[in-house]
Every structure is written in C-alpha cells, then in structure tokens.
C-alpha positions as a Markdown table, in Angstrom:
| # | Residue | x | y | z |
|---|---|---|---|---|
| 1 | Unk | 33.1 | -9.4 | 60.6 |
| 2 | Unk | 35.8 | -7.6 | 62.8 |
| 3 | Unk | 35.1 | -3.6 | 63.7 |
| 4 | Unk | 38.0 | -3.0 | 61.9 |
| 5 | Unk | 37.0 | -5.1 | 58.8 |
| 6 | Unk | 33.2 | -3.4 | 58.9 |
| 7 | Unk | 34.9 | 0.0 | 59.0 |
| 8 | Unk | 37.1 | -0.5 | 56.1 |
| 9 | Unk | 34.1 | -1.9 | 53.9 |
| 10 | Unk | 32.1 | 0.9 | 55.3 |
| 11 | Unk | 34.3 | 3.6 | 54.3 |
| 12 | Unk | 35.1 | 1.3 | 51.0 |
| 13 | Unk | 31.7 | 1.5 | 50.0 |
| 14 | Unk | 31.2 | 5.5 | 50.9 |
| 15 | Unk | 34.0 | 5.8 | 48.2 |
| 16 | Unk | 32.6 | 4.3 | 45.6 |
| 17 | Unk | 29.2 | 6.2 | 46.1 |
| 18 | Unk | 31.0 | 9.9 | 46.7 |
| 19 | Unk | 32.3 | 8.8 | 43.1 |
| 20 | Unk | 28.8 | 8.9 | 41.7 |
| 21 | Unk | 29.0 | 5.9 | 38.7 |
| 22 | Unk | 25.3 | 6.1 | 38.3 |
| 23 | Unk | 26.3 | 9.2 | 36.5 |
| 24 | Unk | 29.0 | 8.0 | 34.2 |
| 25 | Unk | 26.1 | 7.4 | 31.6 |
| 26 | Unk | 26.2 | 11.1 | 30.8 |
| 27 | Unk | 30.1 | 10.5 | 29.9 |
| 28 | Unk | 28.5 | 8.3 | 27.1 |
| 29 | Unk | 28.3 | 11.0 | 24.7 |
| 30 | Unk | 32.2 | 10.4 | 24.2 |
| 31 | Unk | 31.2 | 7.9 | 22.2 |
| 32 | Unk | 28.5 | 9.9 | 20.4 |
| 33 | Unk | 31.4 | 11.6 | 17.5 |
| 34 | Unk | 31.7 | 8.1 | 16.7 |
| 35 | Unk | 28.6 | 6.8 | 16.2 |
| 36 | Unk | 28.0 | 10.0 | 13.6 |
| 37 | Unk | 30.9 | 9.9 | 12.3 |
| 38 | Unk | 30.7 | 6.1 | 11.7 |
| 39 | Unk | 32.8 | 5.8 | 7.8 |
| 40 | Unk | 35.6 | 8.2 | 8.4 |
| 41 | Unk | 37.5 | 6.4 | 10.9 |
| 42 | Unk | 38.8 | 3.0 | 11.4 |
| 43 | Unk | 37.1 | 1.4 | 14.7 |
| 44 | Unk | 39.7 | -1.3 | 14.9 |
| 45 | Unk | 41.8 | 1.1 | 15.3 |
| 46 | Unk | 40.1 | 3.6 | 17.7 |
| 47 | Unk | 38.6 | 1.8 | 20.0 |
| 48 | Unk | 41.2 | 1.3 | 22.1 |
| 49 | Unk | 41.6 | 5.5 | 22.7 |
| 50 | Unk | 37.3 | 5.7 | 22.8 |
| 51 | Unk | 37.3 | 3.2 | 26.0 |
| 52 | Unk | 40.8 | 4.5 | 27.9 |
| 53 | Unk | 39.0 | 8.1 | 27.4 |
| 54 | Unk | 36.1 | 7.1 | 28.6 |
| 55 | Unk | 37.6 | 5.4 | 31.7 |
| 56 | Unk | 39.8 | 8.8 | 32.4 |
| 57 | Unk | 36.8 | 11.2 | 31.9 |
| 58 | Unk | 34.9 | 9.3 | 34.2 |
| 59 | Unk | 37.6 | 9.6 | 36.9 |
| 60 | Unk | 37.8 | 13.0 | 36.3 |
| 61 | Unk | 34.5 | 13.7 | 36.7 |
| 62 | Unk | 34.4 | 11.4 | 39.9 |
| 63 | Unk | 36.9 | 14.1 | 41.0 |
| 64 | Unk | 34.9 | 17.0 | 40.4 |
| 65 | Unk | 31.6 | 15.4 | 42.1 |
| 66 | Unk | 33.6 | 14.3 | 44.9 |
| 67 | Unk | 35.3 | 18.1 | 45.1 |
| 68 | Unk | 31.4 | 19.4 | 44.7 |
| 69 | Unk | 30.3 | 17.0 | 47.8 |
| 70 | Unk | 32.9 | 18.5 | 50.1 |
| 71 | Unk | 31.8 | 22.2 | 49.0 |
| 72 | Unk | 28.4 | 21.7 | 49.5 |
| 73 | Unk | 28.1 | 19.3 | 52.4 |
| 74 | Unk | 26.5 | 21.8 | 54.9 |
| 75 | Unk | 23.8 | 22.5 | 52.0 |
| 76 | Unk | 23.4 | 19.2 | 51.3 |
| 77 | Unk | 22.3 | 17.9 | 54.5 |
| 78 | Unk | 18.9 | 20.2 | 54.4 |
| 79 | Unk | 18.2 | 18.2 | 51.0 |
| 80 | Unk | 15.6 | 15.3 | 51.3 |
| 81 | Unk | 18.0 | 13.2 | 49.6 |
| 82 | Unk | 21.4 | 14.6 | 49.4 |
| 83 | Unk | 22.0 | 14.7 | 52.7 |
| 84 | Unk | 22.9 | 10.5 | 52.0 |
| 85 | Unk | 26.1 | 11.7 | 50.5 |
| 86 | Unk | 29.2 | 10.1 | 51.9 |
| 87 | Unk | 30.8 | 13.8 | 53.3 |
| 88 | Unk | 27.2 | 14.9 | 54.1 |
| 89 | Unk | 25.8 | 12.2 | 56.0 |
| 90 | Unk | 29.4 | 11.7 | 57.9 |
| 91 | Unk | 30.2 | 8.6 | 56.5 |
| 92 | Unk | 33.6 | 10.0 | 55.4 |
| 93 | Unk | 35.4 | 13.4 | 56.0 |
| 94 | Unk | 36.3 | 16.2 | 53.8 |
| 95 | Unk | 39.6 | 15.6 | 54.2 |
| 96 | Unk | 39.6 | 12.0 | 53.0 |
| 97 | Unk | 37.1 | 12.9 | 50.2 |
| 98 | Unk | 39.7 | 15.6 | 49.5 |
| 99 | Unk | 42.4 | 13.1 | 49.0 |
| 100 | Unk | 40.5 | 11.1 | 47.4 |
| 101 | Unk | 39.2 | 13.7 | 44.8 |
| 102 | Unk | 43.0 | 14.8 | 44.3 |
| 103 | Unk | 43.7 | 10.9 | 43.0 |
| 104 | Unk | 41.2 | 10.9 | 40.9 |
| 105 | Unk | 42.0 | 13.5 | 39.1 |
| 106 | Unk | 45.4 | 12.4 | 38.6 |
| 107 | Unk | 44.7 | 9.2 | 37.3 |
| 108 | Unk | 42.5 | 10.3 | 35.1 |
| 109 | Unk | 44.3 | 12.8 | 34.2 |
| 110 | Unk | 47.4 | 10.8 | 33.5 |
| 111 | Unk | 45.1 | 8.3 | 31.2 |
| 112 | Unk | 44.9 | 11.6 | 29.0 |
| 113 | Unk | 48.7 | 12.3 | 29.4 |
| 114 | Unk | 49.4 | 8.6 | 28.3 |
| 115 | Unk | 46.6 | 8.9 | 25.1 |
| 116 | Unk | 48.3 | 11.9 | 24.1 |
| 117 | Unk | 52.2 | 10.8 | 24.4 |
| 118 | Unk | 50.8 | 6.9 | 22.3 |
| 119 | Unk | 48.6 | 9.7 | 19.4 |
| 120 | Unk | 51.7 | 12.1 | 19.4 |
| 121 | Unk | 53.6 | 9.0 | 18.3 |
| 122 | Unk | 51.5 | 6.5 | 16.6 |
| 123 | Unk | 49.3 | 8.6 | 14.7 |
| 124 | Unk | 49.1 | 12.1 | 13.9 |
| 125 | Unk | 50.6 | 15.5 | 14.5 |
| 126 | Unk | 53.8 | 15.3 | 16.4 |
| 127 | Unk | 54.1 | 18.9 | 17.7 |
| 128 | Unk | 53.3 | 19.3 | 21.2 |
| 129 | Unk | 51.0 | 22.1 | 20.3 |
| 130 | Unk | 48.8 | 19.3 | 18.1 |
| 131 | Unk | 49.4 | 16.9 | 21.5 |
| 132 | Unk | 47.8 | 19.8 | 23.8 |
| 133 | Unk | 44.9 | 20.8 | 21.7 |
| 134 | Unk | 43.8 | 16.9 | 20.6 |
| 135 | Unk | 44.2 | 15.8 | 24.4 |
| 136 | Unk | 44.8 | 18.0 | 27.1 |
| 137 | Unk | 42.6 | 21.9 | 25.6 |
| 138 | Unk | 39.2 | 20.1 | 26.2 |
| 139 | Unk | 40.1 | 18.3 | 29.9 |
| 140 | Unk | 41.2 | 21.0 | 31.5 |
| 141 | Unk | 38.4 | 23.4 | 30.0 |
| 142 | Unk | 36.6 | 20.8 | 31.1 |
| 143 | Unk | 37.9 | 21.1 | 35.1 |
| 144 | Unk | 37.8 | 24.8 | 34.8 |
| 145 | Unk | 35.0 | 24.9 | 34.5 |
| 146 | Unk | 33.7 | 22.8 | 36.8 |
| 147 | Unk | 35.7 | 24.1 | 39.3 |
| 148 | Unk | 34.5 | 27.9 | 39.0 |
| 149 | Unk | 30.7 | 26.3 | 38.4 |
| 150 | Unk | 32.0 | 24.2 | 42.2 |
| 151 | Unk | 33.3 | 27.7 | 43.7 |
| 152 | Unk | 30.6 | 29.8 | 42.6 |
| 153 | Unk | 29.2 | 29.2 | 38.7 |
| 154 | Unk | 26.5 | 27.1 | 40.1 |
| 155 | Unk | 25.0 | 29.7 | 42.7 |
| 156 | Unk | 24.1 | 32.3 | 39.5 |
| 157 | Unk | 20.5 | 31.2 | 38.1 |
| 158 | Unk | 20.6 | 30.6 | 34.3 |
| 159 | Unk | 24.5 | 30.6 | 34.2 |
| 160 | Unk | 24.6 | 27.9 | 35.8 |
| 161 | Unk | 22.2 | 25.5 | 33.4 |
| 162 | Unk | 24.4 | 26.9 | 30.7 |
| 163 | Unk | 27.9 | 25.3 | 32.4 |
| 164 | Unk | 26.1 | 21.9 | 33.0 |
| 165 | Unk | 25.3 | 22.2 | 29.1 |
| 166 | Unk | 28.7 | 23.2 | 28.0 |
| 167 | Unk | 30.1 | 20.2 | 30.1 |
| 168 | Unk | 28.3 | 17.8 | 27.6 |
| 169 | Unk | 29.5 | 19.9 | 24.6 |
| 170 | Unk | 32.9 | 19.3 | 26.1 |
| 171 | Unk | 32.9 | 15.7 | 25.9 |
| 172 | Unk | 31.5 | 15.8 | 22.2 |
| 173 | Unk | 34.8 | 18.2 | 21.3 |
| 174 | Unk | 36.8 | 15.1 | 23.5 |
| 175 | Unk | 35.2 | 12.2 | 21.9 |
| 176 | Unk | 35.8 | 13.6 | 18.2 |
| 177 | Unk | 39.8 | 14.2 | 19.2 |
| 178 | Unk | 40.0 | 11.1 | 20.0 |
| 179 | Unk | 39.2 | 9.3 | 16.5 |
| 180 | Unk | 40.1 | 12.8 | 14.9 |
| 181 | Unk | 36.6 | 13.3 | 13.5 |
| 182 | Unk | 35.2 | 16.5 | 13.1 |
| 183 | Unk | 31.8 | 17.6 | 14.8 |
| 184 | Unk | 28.8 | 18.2 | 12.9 |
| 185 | Unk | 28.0 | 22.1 | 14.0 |
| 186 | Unk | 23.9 | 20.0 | 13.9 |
| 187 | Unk | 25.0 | 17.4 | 16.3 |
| 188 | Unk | 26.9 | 20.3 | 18.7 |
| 189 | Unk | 24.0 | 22.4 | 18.8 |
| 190 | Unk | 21.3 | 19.5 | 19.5 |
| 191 | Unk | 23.5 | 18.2 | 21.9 |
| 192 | Unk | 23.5 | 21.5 | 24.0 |
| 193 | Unk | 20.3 | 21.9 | 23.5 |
| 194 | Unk | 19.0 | 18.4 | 24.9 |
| 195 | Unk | 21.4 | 18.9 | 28.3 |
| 196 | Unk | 20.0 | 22.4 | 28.4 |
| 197 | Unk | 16.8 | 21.1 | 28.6 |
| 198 | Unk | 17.8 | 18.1 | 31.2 |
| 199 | Unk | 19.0 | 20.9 | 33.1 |
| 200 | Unk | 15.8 | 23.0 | 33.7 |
| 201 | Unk | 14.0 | 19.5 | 34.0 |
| 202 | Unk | 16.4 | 19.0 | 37.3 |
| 203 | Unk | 16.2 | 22.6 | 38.6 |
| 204 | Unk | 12.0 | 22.2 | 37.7 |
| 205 | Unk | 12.2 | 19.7 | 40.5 |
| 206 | Unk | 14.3 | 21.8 | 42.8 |
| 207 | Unk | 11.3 | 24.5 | 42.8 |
| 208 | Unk | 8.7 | 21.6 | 43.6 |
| 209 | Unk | 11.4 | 20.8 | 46.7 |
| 210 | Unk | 11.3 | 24.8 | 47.2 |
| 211 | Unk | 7.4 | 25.1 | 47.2 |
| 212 | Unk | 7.0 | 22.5 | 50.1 |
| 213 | Unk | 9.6 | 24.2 | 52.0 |
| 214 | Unk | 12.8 | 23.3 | 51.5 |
| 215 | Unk | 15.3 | 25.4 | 50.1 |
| 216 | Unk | 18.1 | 22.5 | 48.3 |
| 217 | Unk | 20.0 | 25.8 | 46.1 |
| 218 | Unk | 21.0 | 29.1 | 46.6 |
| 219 | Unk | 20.3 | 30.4 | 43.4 |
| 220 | Unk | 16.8 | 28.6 | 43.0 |
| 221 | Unk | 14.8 | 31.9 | 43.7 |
| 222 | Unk | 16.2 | 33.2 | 40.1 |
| 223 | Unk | 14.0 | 30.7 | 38.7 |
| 224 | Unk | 10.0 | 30.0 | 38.9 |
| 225 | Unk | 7.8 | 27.7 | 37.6 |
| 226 | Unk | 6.3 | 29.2 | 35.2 |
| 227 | Unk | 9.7 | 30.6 | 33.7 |
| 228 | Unk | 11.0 | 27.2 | 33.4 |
| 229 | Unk | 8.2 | 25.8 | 31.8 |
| 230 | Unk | 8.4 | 28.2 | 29.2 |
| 231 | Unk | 12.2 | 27.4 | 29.1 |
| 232 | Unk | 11.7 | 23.7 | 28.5 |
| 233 | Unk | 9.0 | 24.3 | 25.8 |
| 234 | Unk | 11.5 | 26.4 | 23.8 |
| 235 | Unk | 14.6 | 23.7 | 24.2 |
| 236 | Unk | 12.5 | 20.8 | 23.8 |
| 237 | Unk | 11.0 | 22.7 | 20.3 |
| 238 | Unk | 14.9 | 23.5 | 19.1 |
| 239 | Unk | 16.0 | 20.3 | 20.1 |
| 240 | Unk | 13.9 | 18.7 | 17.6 |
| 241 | Unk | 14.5 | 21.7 | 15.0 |
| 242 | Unk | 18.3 | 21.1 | 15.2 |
| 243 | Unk | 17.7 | 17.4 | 15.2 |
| 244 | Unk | 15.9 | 17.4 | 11.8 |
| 245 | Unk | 18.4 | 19.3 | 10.3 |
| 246 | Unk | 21.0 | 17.3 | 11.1 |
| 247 | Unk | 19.2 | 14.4 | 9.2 |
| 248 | Unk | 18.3 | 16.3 | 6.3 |
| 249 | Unk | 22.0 | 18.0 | 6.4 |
| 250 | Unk | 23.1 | 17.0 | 2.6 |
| 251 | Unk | 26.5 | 16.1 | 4.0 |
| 252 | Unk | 25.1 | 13.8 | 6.3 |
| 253 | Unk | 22.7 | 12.0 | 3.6 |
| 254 | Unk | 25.7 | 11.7 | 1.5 |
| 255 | Unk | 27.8 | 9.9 | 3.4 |
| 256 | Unk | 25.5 | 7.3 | 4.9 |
| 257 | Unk | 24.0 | 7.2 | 1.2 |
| 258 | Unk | 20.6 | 8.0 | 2.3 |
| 259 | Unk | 18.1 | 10.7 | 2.9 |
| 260 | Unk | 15.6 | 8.6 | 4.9 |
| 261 | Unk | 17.2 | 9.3 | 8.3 |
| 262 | Unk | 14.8 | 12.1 | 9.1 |
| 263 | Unk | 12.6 | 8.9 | 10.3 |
| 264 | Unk | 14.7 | 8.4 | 13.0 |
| 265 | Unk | 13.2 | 11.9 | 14.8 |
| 266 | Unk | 9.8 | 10.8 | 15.5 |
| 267 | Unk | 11.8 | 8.5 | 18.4 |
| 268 | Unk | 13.9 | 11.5 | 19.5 |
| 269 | Unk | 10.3 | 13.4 | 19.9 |
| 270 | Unk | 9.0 | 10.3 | 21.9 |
| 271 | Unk | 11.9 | 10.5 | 24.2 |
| 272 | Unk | 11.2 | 14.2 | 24.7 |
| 273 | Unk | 7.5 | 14.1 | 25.5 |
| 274 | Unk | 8.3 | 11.0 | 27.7 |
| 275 | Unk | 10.7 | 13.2 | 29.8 |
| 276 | Unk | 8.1 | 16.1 | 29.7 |
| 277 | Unk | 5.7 | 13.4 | 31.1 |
| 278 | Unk | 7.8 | 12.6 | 33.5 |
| 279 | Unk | 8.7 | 16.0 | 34.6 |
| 280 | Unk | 5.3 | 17.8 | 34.2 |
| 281 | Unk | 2.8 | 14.7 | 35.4 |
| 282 | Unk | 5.0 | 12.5 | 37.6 |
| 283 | Unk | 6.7 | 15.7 | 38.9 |
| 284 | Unk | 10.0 | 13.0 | 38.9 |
| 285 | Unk | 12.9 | 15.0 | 37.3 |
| 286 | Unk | 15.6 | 15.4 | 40.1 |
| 287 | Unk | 18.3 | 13.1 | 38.0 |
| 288 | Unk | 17.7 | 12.5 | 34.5 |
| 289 | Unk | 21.1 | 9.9 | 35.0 |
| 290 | Unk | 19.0 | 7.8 | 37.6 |
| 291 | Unk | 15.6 | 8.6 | 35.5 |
| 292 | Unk | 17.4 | 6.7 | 32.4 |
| 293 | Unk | 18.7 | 3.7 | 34.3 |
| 294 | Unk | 15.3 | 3.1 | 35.6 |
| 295 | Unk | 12.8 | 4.5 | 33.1 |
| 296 | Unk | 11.9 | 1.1 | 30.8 |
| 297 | Unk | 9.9 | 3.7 | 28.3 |
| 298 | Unk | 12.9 | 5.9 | 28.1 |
| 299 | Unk | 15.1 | 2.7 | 27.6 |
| 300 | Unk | 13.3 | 1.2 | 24.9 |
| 301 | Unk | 12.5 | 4.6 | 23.0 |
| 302 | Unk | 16.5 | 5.3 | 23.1 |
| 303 | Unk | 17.0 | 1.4 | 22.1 |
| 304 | Unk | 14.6 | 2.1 | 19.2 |
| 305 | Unk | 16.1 | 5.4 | 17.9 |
| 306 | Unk | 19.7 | 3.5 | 18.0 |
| 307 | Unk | 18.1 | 0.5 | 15.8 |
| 308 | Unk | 15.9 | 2.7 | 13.3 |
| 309 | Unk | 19.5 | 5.2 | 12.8 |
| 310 | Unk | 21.4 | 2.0 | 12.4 |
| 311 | Unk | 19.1 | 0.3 | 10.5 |
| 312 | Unk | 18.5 | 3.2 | 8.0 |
| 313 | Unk | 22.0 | 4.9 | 7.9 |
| 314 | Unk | 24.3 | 2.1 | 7.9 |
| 315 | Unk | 22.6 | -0.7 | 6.2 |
C-alpha cells in the first residue's frame, strides 16, 4: 500500500474511533418506550421512525464525543488510556475532528428534520409547534446540554453525574415521541436512577486512577471513595425500589393482563450486584458501554430479564 493510500486509511480509521460506536449501545434506550409501551402502538408502523432516530441520535452524539475529544485533548493525554484518542494521540487534528464533529451534527440533525417534516404530514399534529416539541424540544436539550456539560458542566463534582443521567432520560422523552407513547413516571425515574448509578461506577474508577497518581478529571477531588460508595448503595437500593413499582404499577398489570411481572426484578437485582462485583472486587468500572459488550454474565442476565418480561408480560 502507497503512503498516500496508508494515510488515508489511517486517518479513515481515526474517524471512525473519535466517533466512539462502542458507545452507541447507551442510545439503545430509544427503543426502551417501545418495548414498555408494547400494545399502544402499531410496530409496523413505527419502526421505520424507531431505527432513522436511532441512526440520527447516534450521529449526534458522535458529534458531541468528537466535540468533547478536541476540548479535552491536553487532559486526555495524562490518562492511561485516553490518551489513544484520535485528537489526543495525534492521529488527527482538532481542526479536522472539528469539521468532522460539525457534519455529524448536521446529518443527524437533519434525519430529525426529515422525521419531523414525514410525522407533521403522515401522522399527527400538523402545527409546527406539535412538529418542534415531538422532534426537535428533546435534540437540542439534548446538545445543550452536552455542550455546557463539554464547556464546563462536567468539571463541577456531582453536577456533572446528574447531566450524564439526564442525557439517558432524554433519549427515553425521544424514543416515546417517536411512536407517540407516553412515559411511565416508574420507568423515567428507574431509568435515571440506573445511569446515575453507572455514573458513580465510572468516576469510582477515576478515584482508583487518582490514588496511584494520576489525576484523569478536574473535578475528581469533589468526590472520595467512601462518598461514592455510599452513593452507589443508595442508587443501586432505589433502582430496585422504582423498579418494583413499576411492575406492580396497576396500570402496567392491566395492560399486559398480568401481575406476575414483579418476577422479572430478581434479574434486574442480579445485573446490579454483578456490576457492584465488578466495580467493588474487579475494581473494573471505567466504561460500563465496553463493560456490557464484554461482560458474558452481564449479557446473559440482561438476555434473561428480556426473555422472563417477554415471556410473562406479552404471552
């Protein structure tokens, strides 16, 4: 292969990393207002909004991770790990990464425009306020938000956990627009709960990094050990609270026709202590994205749960 050639699949490849796909599993939840909501929608004739919003949030978000990279490339390089990104290591330059990030946006951002013009005609309200608030409220929240937690959000202990929670909330609130479903206040609350705890999981392991002598964050000093134990205890114990109700919600047992779904937590509960495990014995908790691609006992606990809902709330 030519210099040229080696270049080009070089800076093809450092691309595709800066956008970060291992992560488009947390974009999943999308899909999560229509799994529970499964009966008050037609699925023949959502899926095809589900899967081109999807595709555009994950662009998006691409965007905003490559946007992050370029902020904190200086940072990054003193990270045992980090300092492999594609702006960090040198591999490309904040400039192209810059570019790059501005494309991503827009095409994502114009797969939302197009959704909203074929809803605004095809299938519900046809005012343009209806059109902003189904489509385009939640993605731009969704990029404020990211951008002050880019800019600054991120260097303020606590607040910080709290945006990475709210970003997961977000693509619930985008998820249930897009079938027009609404969102079970049980399913919100657990679901902010869970990233919350994901979240002090990951900055857990940034005080290990911190203890051995490497400083990764700015704002890791507002945190301790101790502090987010506790913290972890107390989300992974209200996870599981908000959980259960959701199962025994009446509303919920009515419209799947039964009230046996509360079996369904003792997987959720398995998946928690599992992650504890992880984060408490293996000391492994730096991405909970990469930690569920490769964790077998996480998979298989998550493939259960899905089986035991399906099997108890649909059949």
């Amino acid at each position: 292969m030519s210099a040229p050639a080696s270049n080009l699949s070089n800076k093809f490849r450092a691309l595709i990393v800066l956008m970060r796909p291992y992560q488009y599993s947390k974009n999943l939840f999308i899909f999560a207002p229509a799994f529970f909501g499964f009966g008050q929608y037609d699925l023949g004739a959502v899926w095809g909004y589900l899967l081109l919003g999807f595709v555009g949030f994950c662009l998006i978000a691409s965007g905003i991770y490559a946007l992050n990279d370029i902020i904190d490339a200086q940072q990054d390089r003193l990270h045992p790990t980090k300092c492999n990104r594609p702006v960090a290591s040198g591999a490309i330059s904040a400039t192209q990464a810059g570019l790059f990030s501005l494309a991503l946006l827009l095409i994502g951002g114009g797969a939302y425009i197009m959704l909203g013009c074929i809803y605004r005609s095809d299938v519900a309200d046809d005012s343009l306020a209806g059109l902003f608030w189904a489509f385009s409220a939640p993605v731009l929240l969704y990029l404020l938000l990211n951008i002050l937690y880019c800019l600054g959000l991120k260097h303020i202990a606590i607040v910080d956990i709290f945006c990475i929670a709210s970003g997961f909330v977000i693509r619930l609130w985008i998820g249930a627009n897009l079938i027009q479903v609404a969102l079970s206040h049980w399913i919100v609350i657990t679901t902010f709960l869970l990233a919350l705890f994901l979240a002090l999981a990951k900055r857990r392991d940034d005080i290990i990094l911190l203890e051995s002598g490497k400083k990764v964050r700015k704002n890791i000093e507002g945190y301790n050990r101790v502090f987010l134990d506790i913290a972890m205890g107390i989300s992974a114990s209200l996870v599981m609270v908000a959980y259960i109700f959701y199962s025994i919600d009446e509303s919920v047992n009515e419209r799947l026709h039964t009230h046996n779904l509360y079996l369904t937590s003792i997987f959720v509960l398995l998946g928690i202590f599992r992650y504890m495990q992880l984060t408490f014995v293996e000391q492994n908790s730096a991405s909970p994205s990469k930690i569920l691609l490769n964790d077998r006992f996480l998979q298989i606990t998550i493939a259960l749960w899905l089986l035991s809902f399906v099997a108890i709330g649909f059949w």
